[in-house]
matplotlib code that plots the C-alpha trace (Angstrom):
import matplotlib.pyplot as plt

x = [-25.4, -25.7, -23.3, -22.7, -23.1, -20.8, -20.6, -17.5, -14.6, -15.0, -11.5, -8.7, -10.2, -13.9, -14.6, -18.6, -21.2, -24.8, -27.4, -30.0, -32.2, -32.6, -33.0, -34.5, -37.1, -36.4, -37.5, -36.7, -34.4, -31.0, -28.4, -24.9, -23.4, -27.3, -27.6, -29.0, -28.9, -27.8, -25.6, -23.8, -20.5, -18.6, -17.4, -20.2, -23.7, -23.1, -25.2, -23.5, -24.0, -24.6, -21.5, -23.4, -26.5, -29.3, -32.1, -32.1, -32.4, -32.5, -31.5, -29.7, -29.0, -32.2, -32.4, -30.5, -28.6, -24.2, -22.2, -18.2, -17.3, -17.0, -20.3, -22.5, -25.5, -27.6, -26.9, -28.0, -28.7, -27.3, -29.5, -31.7, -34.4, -34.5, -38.0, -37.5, -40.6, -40.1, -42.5, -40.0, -39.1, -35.7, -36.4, -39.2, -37.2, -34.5, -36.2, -37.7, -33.8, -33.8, -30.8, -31.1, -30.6, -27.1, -25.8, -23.4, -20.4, -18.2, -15.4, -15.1, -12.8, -10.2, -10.4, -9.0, -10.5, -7.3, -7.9, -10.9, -10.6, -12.6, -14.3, -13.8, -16.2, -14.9, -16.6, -13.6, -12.2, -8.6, -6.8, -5.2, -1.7, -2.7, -4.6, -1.6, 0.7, -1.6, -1.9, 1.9, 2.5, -0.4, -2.9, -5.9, -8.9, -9.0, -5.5, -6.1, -9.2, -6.7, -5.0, -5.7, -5.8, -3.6, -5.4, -8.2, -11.2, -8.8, -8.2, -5.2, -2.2, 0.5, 3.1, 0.2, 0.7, 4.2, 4.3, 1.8, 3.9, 7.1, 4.8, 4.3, 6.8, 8.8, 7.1, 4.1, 1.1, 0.2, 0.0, -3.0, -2.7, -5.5, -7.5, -10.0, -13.6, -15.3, -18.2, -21.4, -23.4, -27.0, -29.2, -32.8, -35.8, -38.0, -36.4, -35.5, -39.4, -40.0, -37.1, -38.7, -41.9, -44.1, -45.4, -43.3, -40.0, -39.3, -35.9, -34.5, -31.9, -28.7, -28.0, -24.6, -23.4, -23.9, -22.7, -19.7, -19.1, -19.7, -17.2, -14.1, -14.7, -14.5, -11.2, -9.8, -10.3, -8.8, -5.4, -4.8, -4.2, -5.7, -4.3, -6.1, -4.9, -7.3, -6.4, -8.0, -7.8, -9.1, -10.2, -11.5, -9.2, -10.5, -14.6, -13.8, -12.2, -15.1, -17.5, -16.1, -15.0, -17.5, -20.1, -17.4, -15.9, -19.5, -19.6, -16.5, -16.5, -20.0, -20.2, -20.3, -16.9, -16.3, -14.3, -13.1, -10.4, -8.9, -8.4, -7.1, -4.5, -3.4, -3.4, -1.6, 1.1, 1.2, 1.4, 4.6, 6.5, 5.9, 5.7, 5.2, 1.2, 1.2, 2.0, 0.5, 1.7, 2.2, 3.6, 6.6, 7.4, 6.1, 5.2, 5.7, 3.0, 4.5, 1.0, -1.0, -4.8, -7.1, -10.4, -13.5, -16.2, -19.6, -23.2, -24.9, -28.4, -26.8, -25.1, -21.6, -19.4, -15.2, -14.5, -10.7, -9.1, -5.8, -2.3, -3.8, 0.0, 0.1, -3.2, -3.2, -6.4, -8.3, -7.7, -8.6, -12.0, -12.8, -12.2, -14.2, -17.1, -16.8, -16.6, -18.7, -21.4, -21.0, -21.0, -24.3, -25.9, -23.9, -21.7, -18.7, -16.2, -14.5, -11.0, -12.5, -13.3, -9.8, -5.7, -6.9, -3.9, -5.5, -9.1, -10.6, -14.2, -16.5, -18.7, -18.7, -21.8, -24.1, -23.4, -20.6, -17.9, -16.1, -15.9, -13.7, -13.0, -12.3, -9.1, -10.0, -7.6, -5.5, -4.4, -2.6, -4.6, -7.8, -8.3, -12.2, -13.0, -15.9, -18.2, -17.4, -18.3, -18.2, -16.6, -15.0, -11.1, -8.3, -6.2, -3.2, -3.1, -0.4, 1.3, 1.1, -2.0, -4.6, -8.1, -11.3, -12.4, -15.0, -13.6, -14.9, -13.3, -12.8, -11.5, -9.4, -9.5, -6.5, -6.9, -3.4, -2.1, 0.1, 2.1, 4.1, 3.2, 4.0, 2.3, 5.3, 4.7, 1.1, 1.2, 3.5, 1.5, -2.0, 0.3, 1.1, -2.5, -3.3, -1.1, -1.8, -5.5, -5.1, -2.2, -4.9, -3.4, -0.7, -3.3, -4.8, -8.5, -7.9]
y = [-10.5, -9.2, -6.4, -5.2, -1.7, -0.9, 1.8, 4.2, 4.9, 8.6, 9.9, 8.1, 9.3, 8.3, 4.9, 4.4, 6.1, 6.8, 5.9, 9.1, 7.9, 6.0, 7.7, 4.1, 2.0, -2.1, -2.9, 0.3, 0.6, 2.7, 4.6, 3.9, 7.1, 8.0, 8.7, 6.1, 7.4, 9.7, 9.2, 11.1, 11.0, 13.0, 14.9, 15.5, 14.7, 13.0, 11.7, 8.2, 7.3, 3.5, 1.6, 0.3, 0.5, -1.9, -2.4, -2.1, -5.8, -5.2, -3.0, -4.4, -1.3, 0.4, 4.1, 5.9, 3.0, 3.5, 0.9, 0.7, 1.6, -1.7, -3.0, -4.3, -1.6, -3.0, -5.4, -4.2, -6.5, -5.6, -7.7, -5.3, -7.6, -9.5, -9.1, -7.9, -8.3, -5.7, -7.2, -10.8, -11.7, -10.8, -7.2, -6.6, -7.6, -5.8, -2.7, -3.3, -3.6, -2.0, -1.0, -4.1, -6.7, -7.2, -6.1, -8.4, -7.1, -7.9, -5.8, -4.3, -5.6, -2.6, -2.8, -5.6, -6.7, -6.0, -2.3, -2.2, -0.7, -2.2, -0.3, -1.0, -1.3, 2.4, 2.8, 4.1, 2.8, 0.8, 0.5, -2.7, -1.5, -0.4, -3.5, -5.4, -3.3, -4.1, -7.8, -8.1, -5.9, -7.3, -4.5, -5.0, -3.2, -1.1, -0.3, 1.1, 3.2, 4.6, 5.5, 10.0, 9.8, 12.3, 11.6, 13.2, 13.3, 11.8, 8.8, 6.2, 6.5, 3.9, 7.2, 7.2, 3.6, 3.4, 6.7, 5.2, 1.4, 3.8, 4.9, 1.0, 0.0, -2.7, -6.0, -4.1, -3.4, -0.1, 3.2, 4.6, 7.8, 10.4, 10.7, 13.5, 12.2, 13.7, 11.4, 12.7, 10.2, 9.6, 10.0, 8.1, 10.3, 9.3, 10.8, 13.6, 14.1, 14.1, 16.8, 18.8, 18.4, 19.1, 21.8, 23.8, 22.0, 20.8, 17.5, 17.3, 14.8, 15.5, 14.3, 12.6, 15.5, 17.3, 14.5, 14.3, 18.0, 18.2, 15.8, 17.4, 20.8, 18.9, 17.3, 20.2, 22.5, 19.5, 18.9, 22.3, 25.7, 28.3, 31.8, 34.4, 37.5, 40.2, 43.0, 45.1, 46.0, 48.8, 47.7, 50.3, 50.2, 46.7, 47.3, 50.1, 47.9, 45.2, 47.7, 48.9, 45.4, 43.0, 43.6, 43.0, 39.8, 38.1, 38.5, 37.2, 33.9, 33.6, 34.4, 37.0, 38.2, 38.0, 38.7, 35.4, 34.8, 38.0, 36.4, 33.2, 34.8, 36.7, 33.9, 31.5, 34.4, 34.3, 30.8, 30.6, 33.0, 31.6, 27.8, 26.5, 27.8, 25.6, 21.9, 20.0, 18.2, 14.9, 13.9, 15.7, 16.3, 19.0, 18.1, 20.9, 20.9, 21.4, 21.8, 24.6, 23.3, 25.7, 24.8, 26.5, 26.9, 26.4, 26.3, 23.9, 22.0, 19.6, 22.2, 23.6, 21.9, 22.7, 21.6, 22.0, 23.6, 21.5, 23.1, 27.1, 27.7, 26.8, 28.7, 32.8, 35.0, 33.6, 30.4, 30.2, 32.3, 29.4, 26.6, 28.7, 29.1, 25.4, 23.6, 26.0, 25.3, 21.5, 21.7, 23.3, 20.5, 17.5, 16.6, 17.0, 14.2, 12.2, 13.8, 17.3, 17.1, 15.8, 17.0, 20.4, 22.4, 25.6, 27.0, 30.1, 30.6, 33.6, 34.3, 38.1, 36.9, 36.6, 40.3, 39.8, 41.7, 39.5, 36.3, 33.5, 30.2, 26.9, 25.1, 22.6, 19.7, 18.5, 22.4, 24.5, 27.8, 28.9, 33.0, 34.7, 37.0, 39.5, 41.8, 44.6, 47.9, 51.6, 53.4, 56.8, 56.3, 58.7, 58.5, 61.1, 63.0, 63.6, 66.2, 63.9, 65.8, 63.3, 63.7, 61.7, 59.5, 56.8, 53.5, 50.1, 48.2, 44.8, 42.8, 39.4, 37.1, 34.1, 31.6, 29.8, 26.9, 27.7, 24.7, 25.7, 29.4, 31.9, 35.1, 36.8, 34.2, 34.4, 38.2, 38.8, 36.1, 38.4, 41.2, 39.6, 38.4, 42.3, 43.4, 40.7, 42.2, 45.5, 45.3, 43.4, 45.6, 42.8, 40.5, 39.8, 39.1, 39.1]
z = [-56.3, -52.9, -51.8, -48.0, -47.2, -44.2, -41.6, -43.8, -41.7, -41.6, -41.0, -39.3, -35.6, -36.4, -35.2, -34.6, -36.7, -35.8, -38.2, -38.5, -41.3, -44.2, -47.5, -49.3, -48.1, -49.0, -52.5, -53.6, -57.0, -56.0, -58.5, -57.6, -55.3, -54.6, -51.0, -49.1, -45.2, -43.2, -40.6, -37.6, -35.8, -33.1, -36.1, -38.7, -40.3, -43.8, -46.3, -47.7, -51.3, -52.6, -53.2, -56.2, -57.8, -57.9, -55.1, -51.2, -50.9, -46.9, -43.8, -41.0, -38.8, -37.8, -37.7, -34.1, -34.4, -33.2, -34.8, -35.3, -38.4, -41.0, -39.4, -42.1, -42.2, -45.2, -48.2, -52.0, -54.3, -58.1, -60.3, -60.7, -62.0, -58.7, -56.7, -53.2, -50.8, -48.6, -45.8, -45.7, -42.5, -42.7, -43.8, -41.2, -38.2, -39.1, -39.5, -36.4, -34.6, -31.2, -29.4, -27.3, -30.9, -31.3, -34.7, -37.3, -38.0, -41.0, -42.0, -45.8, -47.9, -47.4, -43.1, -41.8, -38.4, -36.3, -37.5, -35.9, -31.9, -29.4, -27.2, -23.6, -20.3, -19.5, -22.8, -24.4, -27.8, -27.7, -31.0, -31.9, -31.0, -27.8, -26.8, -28.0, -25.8, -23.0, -23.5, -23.6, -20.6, -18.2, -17.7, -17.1, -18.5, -14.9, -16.2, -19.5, -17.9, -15.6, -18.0, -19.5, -23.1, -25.3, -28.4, -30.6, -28.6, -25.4, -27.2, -25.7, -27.7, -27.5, -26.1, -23.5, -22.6, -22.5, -19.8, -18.0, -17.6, -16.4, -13.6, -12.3, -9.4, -10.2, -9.8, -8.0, -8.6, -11.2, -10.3, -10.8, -13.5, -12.4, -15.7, -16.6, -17.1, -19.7, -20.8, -20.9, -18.5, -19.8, -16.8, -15.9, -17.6, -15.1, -12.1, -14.1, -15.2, -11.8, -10.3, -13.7, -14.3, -17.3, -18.1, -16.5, -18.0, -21.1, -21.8, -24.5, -25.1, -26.9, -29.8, -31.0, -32.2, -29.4, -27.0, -28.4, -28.7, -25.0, -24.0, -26.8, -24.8, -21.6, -22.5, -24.2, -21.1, -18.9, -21.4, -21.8, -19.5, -22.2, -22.2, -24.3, -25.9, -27.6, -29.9, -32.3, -35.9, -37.7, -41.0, -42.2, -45.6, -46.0, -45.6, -48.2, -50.5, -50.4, -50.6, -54.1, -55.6, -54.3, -56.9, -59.6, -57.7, -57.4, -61.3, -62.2, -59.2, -58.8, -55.1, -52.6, -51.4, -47.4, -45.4, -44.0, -46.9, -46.0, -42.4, -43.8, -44.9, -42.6, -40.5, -42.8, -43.4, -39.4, -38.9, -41.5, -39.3, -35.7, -36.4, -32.8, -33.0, -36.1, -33.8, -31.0, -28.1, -27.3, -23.8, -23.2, -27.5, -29.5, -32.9, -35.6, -38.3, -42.1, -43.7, -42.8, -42.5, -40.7, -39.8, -40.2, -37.6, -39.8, -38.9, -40.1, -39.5, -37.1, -35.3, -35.5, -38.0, -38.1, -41.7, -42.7, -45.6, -46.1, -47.4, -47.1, -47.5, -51.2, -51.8, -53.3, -51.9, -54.6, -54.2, -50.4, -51.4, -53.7, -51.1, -48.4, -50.7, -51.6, -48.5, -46.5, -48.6, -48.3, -45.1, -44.8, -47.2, -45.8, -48.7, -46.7, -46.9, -44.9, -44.2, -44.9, -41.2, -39.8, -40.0, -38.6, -37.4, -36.5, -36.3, -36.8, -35.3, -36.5, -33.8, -35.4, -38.0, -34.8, -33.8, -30.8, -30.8, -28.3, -27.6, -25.5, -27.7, -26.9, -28.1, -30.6, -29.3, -30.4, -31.5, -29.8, -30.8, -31.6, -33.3, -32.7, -35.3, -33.6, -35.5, -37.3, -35.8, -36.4, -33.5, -33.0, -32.9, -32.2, -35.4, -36.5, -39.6, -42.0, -39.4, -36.6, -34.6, -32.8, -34.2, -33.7, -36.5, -36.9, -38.3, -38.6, -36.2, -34.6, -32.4, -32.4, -29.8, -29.5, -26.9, -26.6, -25.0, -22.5, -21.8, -25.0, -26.1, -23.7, -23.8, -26.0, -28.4, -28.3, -28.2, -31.4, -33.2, -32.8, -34.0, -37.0, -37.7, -37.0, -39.3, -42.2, -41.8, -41.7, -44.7, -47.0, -49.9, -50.6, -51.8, -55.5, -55.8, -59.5]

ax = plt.figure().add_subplot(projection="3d")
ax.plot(x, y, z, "-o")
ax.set_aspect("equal")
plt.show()
């Protein structure tokens, strides 16, 4: 029996996938959750695993292939006594798909087809509500493009829609909503070979990865006015402390103890006590976040990943060393899955492991805040002794960096926030590393 393999839906945001390679030739026998290809979205690199097992009876979806998600990609056949001639016509030409051969698309048995957006000549995707709200109301695709998304990644929501038909005069014609352009436009190689020319010049062309983390930036710098704050900590206490019982903690877990869980903390802690850095916005409401899910900025071979750790406000220190380890790894060898890379409420990026000891970040939309961690250094600090007299000391500092939306927290908000973050760090005695 045949069985279609689809493009996975992965996360509620992800709607297209990019086929990187394929793991299997056709004809070749397949265990069921093997990996079978690779494939890339705005979010992540993943490698997929065979619904089933049996033999890659043929591909549909060449390689650098985008597809929605729930497009037939290749079809495995289970009988795995059945001869596949890998050089049929069927499986030749669709290995040799170019982006110019249009692609089937069915829809797996768990997506219906009106859950699949369409994406419109602005090259945006509309979801089925919104393309229903459009239809009903009269707007035209012009309309819709009009129209500045609030969404993940700038996506049309249907609060967008229904500001944007309060704007329209009354039985006239729509009001045009000025709306951010963030899409990366691909340009013509050949004039660009000739305004740089080779040797002297090299082009390289982004990948979908990199596209797509072009155009988030964009957006997020458009939706929201960022205010930073920067303090710093002495953690001295805390470099002692790992410096004594990380040698007995890699023993007992089975990996190195960092720093980072100490951070989580003190940011989770944080969160829990000012509440509006834990939300987003959405129009003219604020929505308060219940679960505290931080993401993670990782590097990985594809380039910078933010996995999420979910509900870090049920988790002690040890638990929240185990998930770091865990998903860090996994996002280093592409295991991740789907929703470990979505339902973010706050990130924390660690541009400290490169060396810098400051650094600016981006708000990771649709967040409202975003904390730095910079290096660790040894410095000479005026610190008081037990009589109160200033003396010079060197401590191993460092310094935190918040960048904060503004349209919400204001800079006593943001400022007591970084205090309580501060003192969470340099406090680490509270915790139990077991």
């Amino acid at each position: 029996m045949l069985v279609d393999v689809v493009m996975p839906k992965m996360g509620e945001s992800i709607q297209e996938g990019k086929i990187l390679r394929w793991t299997k030739k056709v004809g070749e026998k397949i265990a069921k959750d093997e990996t079978i290809l690779e494939i890339s979205t705005d979010k992540v690199d993943s490698e997929i695993p065979s619904p089933v097992g049996g033999i890659l009876a043929s591909i549909v979806v060449a390689e650098q292939e985008t597809v929605p998600v729930g497009t037939v990609i290749a079809r495995v056949e289970t009988d795995a006594s059945a001869k596949i001639d890998a050089a049929t016509p069927a499986a030749a030409s669709a290995l040799a798909a170019s982006a110019d051969t249009p692609v089937p698309v069915a829809q797996a048995p768990a997506v219906a087809p009106a859950d699949v957006p369409v994406r419109g000549s602005d090259d945006r995707f509309y979801s089925p509500l919104v393309r229903s709200i459009a239809r009903q109301e009269g707007l035209a695709a012009g309309d819709l493009a009009r129209i500045a998304g609030s969404g993940l990644g700038g996506r049309v929501t249907k609060q967008d829609v229904l500001a944007y038909l309060k704007t329209r005069p009354t039985g006239g014609a729509a009001v045009s909503a000025p709306r951010f352009d963030a899409t990366i436009h691909k340009l013509d190689l050949a004039e660009l070979q000739k305004k740089y020319p080779a040797p002297r010049h090299e082009i390289l062309q982004m990948d979908n990865v990199q596209q797509r983390m072009a155009e988030h930036m964009l957006r997020s710098i458009a939706t929201s006015p960022h205010v930073q704050a920067i303090d710093e900590v002495d953690v001295t206490g805390l470099v002692n402390y790992r410096a004594k019982e990380g040698a007995g903690f890699e023993r007992r877990e089975g990996f190195k103890l960092t720093y980072t869980p100490f951070f989580f903390a003190a940011v989770a802690a944080a969160l829990k006590e000012y509440p509006i850095v834990n939300s987003s916005v959405e129009g003219d409401k604020i929505i308060l976040k219940k679960d505290i899910n931080i993401g993670m900025a990782v590097a990985s071979p594809s380039g910078l990943i933010v996995p999420v750790l979910k509900h870090c406000e049920e988790k002690n220190f040890l638990g929240l060393a185990r998930a770091i380890n865990d998903i860090a790894l996994r996002t280093r060898n592409k295991k991740l899955q789907p929703d470990e890379i979505a339902g973010g409420t706050f990130t924390i990026t660690n541009y400290g492991i490169f060396g810098n000891i400051i650094g600016i970040p981006i708000i990771n939309q649709p967040q409202v805040a975003i904390l730095g961690t910079g290096a660790i250094k040894k410095r000479p600090v005026v610190v008081s002794d037990a009589e109160g007299n200033d003396l010079i000391g060197v401590r191993s500092m460092m310094y935190l960096t918040l960048s904060f939306d503004h349209r919400i927290i204001d800079g006593a908000i943001g400022g007591q926030f970084l205090a309580k973050v501060k003192q969470g760090i340099e406090a680490f005695g509270f915790l139990s590393i077991g």
